[in-house]
C-alpha positions as CSV (number, residue, x, y, z in Angstrom):
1,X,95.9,53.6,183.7
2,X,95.2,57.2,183.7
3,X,94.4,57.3,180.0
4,X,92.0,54.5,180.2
5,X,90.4,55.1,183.5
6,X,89.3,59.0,181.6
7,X,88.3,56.7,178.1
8,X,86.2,54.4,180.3
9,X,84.8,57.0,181.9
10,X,83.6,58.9,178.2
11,X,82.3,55.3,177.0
12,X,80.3,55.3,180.2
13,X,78.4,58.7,180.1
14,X,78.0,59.0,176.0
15,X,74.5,56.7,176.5
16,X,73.4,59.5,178.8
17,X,74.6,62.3,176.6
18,X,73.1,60.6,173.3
19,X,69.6,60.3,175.3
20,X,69.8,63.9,176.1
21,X,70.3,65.0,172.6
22,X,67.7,63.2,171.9
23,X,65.6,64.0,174.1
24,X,66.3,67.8,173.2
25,X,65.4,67.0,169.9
26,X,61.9,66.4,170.7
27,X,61.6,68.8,173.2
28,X,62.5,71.4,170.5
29,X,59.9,70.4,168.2
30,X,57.0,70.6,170.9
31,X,58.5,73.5,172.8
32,X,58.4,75.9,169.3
33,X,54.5,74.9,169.8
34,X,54.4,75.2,173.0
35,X,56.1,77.4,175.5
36,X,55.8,76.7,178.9
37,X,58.3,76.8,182.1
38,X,58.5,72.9,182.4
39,X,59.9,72.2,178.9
40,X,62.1,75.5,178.8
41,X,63.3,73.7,182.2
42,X,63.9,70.7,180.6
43,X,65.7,71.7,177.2
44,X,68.1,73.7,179.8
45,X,68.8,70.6,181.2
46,X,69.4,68.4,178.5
47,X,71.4,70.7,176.1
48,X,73.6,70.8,179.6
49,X,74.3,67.3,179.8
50,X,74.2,66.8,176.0
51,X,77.3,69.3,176.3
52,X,79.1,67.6,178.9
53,X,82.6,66.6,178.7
54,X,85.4,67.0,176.4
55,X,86.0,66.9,172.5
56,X,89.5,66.0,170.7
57,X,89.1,67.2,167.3
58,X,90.3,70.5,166.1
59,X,87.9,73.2,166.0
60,X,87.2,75.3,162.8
61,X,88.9,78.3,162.4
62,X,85.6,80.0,160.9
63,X,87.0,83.1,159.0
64,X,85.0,83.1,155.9
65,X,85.9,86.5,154.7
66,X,87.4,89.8,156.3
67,X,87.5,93.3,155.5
68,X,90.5,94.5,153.5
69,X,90.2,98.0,152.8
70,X,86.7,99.2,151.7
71,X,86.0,95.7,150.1
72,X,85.1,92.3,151.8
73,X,87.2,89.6,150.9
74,X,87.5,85.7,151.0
75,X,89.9,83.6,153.2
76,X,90.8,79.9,152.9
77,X,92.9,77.7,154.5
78,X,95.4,76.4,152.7
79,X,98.1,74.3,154.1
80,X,101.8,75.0,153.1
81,X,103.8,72.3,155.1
82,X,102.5,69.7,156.2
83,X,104.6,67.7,159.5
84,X,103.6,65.0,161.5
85,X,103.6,66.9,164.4
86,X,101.9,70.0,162.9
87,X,101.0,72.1,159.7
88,X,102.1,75.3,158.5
89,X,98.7,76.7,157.6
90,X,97.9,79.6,155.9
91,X,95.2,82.1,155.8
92,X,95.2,82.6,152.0
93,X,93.1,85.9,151.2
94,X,91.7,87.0,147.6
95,X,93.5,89.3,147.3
96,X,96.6,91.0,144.7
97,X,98.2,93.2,147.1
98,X,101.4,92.0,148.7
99,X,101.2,92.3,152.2
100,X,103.6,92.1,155.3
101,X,104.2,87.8,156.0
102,X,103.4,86.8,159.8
103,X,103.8,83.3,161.1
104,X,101.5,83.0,164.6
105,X,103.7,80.6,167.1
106,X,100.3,79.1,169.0
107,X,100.7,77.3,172.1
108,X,101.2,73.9,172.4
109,X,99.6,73.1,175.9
110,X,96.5,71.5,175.8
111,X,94.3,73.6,173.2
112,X,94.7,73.6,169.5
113,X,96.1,77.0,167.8
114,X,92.3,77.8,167.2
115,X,92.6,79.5,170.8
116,X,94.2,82.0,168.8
117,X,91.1,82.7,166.2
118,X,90.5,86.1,167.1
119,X,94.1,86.7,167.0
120,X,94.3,85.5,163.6
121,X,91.4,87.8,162.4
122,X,92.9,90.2,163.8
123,X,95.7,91.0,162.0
124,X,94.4,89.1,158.8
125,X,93.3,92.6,157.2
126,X,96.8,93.9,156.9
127,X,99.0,91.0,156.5
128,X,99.6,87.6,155.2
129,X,99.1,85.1,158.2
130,X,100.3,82.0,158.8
131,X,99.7,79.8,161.9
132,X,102.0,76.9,163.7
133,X,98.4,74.7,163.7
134,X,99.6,72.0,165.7
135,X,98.2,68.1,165.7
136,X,96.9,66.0,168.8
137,X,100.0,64.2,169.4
138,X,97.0,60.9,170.4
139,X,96.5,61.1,166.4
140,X,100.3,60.9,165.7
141,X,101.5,57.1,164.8
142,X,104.4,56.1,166.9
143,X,106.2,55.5,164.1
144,X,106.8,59.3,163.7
145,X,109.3,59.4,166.7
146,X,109.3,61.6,169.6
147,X,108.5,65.6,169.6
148,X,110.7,67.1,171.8
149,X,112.0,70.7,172.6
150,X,114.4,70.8,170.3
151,X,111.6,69.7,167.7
152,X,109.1,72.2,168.2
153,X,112.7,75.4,168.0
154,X,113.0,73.2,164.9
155,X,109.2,73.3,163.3
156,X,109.4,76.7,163.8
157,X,112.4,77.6,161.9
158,X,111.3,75.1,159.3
159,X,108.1,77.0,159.4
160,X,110.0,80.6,158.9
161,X,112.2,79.1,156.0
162,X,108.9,78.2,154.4
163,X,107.8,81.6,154.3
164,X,111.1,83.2,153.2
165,X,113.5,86.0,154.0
166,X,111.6,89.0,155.9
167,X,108.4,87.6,157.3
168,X,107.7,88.6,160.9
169,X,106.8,86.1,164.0
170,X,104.3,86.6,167.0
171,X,104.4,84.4,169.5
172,X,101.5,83.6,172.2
173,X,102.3,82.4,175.5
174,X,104.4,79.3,175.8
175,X,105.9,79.2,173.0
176,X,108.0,82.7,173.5
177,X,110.5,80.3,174.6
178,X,110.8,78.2,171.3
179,X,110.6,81.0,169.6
180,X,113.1,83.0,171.0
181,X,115.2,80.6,170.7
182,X,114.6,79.5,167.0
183,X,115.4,83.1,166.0
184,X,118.3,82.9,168.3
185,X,119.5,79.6,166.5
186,X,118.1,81.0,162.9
187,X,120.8,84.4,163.6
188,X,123.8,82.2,164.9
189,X,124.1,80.3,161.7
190,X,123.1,84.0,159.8
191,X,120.1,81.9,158.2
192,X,118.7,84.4,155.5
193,X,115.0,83.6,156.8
194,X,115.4,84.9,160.3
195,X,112.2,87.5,160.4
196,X,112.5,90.8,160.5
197,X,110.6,91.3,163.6
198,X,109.2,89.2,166.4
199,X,106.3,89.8,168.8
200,X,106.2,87.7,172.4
201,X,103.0,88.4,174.1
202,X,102.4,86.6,177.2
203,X,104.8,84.4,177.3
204,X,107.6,82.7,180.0
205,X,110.5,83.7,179.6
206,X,112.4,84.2,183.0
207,X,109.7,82.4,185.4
208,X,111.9,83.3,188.2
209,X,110.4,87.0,188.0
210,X,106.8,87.3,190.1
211,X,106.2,83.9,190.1
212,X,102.4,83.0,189.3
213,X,100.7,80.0,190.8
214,X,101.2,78.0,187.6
215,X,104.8,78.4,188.2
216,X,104.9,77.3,191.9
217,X,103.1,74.2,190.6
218,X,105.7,73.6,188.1
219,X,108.2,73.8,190.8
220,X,106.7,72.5,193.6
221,X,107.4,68.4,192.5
222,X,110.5,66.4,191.5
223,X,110.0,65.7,187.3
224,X,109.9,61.8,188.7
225,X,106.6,63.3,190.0
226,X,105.1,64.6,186.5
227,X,106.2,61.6,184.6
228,X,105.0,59.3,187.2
229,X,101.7,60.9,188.0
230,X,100.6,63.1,184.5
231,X,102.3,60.5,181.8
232,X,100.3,58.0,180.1
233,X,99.8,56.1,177.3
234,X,97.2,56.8,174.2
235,X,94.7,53.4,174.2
236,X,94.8,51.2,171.3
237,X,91.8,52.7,169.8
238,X,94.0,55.7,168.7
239,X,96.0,56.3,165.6
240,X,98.8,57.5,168.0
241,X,98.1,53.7,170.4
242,X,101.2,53.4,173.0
243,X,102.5,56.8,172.7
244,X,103.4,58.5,175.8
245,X,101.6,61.5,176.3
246,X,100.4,64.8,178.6
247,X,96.6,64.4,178.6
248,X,95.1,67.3,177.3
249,X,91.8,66.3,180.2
250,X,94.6,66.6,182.6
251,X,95.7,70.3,181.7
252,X,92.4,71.2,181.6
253,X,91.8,69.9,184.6
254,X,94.7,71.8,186.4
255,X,93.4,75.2,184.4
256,X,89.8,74.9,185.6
257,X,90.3,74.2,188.8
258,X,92.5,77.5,189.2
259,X,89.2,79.0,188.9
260,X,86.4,76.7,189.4
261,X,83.9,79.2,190.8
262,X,84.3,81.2,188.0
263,X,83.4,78.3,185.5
264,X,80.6,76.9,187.5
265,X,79.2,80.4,187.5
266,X,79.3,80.3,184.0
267,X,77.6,77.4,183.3
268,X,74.6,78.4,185.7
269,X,74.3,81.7,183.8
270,X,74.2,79.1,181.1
271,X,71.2,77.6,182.1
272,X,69.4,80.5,183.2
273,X,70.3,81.6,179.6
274,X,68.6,78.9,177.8
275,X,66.0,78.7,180.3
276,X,64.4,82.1,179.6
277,X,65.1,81.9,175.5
278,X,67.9,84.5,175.8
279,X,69.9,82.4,172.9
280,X,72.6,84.8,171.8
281,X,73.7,85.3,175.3
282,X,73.5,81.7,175.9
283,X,75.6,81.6,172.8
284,X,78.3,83.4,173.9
285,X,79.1,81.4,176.5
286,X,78.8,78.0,174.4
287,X,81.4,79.2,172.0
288,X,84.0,79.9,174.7
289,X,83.4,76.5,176.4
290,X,83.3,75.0,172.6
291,X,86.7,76.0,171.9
292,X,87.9,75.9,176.0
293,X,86.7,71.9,176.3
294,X,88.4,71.0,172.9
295,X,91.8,69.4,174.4
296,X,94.9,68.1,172.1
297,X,97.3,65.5,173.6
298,X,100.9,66.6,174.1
299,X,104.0,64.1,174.0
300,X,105.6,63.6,176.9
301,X,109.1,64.4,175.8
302,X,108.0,67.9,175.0
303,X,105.8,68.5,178.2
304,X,108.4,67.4,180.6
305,X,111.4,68.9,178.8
306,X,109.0,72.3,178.9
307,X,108.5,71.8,182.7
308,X,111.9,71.1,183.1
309,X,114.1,73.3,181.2
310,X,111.7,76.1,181.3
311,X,109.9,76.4,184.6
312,X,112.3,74.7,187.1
313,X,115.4,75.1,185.8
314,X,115.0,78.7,183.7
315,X,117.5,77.6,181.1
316,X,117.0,80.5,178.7
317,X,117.9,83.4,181.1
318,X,120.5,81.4,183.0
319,X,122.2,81.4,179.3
320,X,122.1,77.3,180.0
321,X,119.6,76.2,177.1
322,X,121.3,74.3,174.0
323,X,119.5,73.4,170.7
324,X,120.9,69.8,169.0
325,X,123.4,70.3,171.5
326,X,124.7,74.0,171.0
327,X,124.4,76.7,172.9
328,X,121.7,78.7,172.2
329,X,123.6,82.5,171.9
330,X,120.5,84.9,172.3
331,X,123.3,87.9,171.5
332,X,123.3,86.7,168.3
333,X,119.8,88.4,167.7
334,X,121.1,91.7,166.1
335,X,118.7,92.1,162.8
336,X,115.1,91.3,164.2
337,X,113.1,93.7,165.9
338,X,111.8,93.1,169.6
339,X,108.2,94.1,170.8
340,X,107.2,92.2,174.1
341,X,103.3,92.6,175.1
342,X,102.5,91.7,178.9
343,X,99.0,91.9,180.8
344,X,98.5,94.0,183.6
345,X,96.1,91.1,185.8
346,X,98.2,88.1,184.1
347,X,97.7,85.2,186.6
348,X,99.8,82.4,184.4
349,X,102.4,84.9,183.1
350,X,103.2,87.5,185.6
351,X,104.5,91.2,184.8
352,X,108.2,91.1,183.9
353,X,108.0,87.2,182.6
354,X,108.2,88.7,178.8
355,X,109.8,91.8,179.7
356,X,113.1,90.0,180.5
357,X,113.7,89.3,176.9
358,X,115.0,92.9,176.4
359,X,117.8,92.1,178.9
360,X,118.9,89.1,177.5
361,X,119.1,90.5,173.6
362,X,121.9,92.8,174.9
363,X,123.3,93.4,170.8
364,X,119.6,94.9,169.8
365,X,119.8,98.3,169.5
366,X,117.4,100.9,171.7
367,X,115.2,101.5,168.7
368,X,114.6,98.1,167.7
369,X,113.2,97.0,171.2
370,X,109.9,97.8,172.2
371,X,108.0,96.8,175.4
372,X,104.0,97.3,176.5
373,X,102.1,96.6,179.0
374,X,98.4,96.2,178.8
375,X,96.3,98.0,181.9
376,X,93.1,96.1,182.9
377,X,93.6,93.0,180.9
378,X,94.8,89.3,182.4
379,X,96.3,86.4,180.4
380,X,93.5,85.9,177.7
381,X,93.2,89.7,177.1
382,X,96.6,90.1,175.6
383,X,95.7,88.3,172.7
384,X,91.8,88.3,172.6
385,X,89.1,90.6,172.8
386,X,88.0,94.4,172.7
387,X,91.6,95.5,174.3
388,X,93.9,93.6,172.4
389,X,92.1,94.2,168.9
390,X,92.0,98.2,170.1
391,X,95.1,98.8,171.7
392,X,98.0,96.1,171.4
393,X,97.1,95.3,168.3
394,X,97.9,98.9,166.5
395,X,101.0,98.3,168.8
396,X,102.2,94.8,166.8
397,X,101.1,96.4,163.3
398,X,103.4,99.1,163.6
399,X,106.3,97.1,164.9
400,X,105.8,95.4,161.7
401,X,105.5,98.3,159.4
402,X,108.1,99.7,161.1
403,X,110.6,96.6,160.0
404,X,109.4,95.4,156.8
């Protein structure tokens, strides 16, 4: 019922958002004629409720070209592996030089791996990226089976294999987890494509250390709770029709109302924005809320087994977490490097969430384990904007020079 009573509610305000657009199509016409308060008003308005509510579809990437060296140079996307749960994509630049190989773990939680754009362009200038780009599990056929835990530890190793002995992995957020563990996994069986180096920024890997609000809320039900009250099924209008799944509306949801004021404040800024013509302001705020309001469905096996194993029950640390079964030995790590980034004002992953990583690799030596902490930035800034492209990143390039 949750599902539908959300679709029901889309189907009912698209005639009012189709009108708008409309309607701020004329508007635009007249108003480049004639400029006056009532129709700047108006086109406010209307591109306001035109923008309303959520989209499902991936996002573009948009990196045409970046700067390599003193020349500009062209990027495509080119997909390498192709599951039904999510692609291997890579960044392909034009280019002859062999550069360092990095796989980018994005975060399966309720936005698509395009979150991570400015990540990506980032460090596209001085390596080969790849990126986990993970699908809306509503566009997934039920025939497909379940995504679980275990699945997503196992597209990630997949994923490494793909790119071959000595590539390097950086992991954002949730998926420090899985990604610890896949190299874990990848070192126990002495797999030949375990990377040389891995990067967790931001990510959960002892919740019991300074536990944030997102982690009280994880904590704070039974799981009959979450699978009773945020599980429902994908309508039959879907590719994926009868799967079970976590919302992506219902993360959002739970995100935005952490910090309503602050988004409501944004979108009046908004409208004071288009109001008085200042568009490239305007703009800025439009691309976040683009990419912010563009939601993927997760399965449910992989949402609650997160919530679960993860948040309530801190498997990892505890040295409880298995993988098909088998324990999952993080003293097994011995040949990839360790660099763990955390944010000074991190309200989803608190200070010494990442950090605990170095404890538990107890057979990496000193020199291969690295750990910063970013002053002035919160959970976004780790991985995304002026700070992160000035400061951490020279951090996770060198970690990589310094192991390829």
């Amino acid at each position: 019922m949750l599902y539908l009573a959300y679709q029901a509610h889309a189907d009912l305000v698209e005639p009012a958002k189709t009108l708008a657009r409309s309607s701020l199509a004329m508007l635009g016409t007249w108003g480049s004629q004639v400029n006056v308060p009532i129709v700047r008003n108006l086109s406010a308005a209307y591109e306001l409720i035109a923008r309303a509510g959520l989209t499902h579809a991936r996002p573009e990437y948009a990196i045409p070209a970046v700067t390599v060296g003193n020349r500009e140079v062209e990027v495509t996307e080119e997909p390498v592996l192709a599951l039904p749960f999510g692609t291997l994509l890579r960044f392909k630049k034009d280019i002859d030089l062999e550069q360092p190989r990095v796989l980018v773990v994005a975060p399966l939680s309720g936005h698509f791996a395009t979150l991570l754009r400015n990540t990506v362009r980032t460090l596209l200038p001085d390596h080969d990226v790849y990126i986990t780009d993970w699908h809306n599990a509503r566009d997934v056929s039920a025939d497909a089976g379940q995504f679980g835990f275990d699945d997503y530890i196992a597209y990630v190793i997949r994923f490494l294999e793909a790119l071959g002995p000595g590539a390097h992995l950086v992991a954002v957020c949730q998926p420090c987890v899985q990604a610890l563990a896949a190299v874990a996994v990848m070192a126990a069986d002495g797999n030949a494509a375990q990377p040389a180096s891995m990067t967790l920024m931001a990510g959960p890997i002892d919740t019991r250390v300074n536990p944030t609000k997102v982690n009280k809320l994880a904590t704070g039900k039974p799981m009959s709770w979450f699978e009773r009250n945020l599980i429902a099924r994908v309508p039959w209008k879907y590719p994926g029709a009868g799967r079970r799944v976590y919302p992506g509306f219902v993360q959002l949801t739970a995100f935005v109302s952490m910090n309503i004021n602050r988004h409501y404040n944004a979108h009046q800024e908004l409208y004071e924005h288009l109001r008085n013509g200042e568009h490239e302001k305007a703009q800025v705020i439009k691309t976040f809320y683009d990419e912010y309001f563009a939601v993927l469905d997760l399965s449910a096996e992989f949402y609650l087994e997160t919530v679960q194993w993860v948040f309530q029950e801190a498997r990892l640390p505890k040295g409880e977490l298995t993988y098909r079964g088998a324990p999952v030995d993080l003293k097994a790590i011995r040949k990839t490097a360790l660099l763990t980034v955390e944010g000074e004002r991190d309200d989803i992953c608190a200070l010494g969430q990442t950090a605990s990583a170095h404890d538990l690799c107890t057979s990496l030596r000193p020199h291969m384990k690295r750990h910063h902490m970013q002053a002035g930035v919160g959970h976004y800034g780790v991985f995304s904007g002026r700070k992160w492209e000035g400061q951490i990143y020279p951090l996770v390039r060198n970690m990589i020079l310094a192991s390829d």
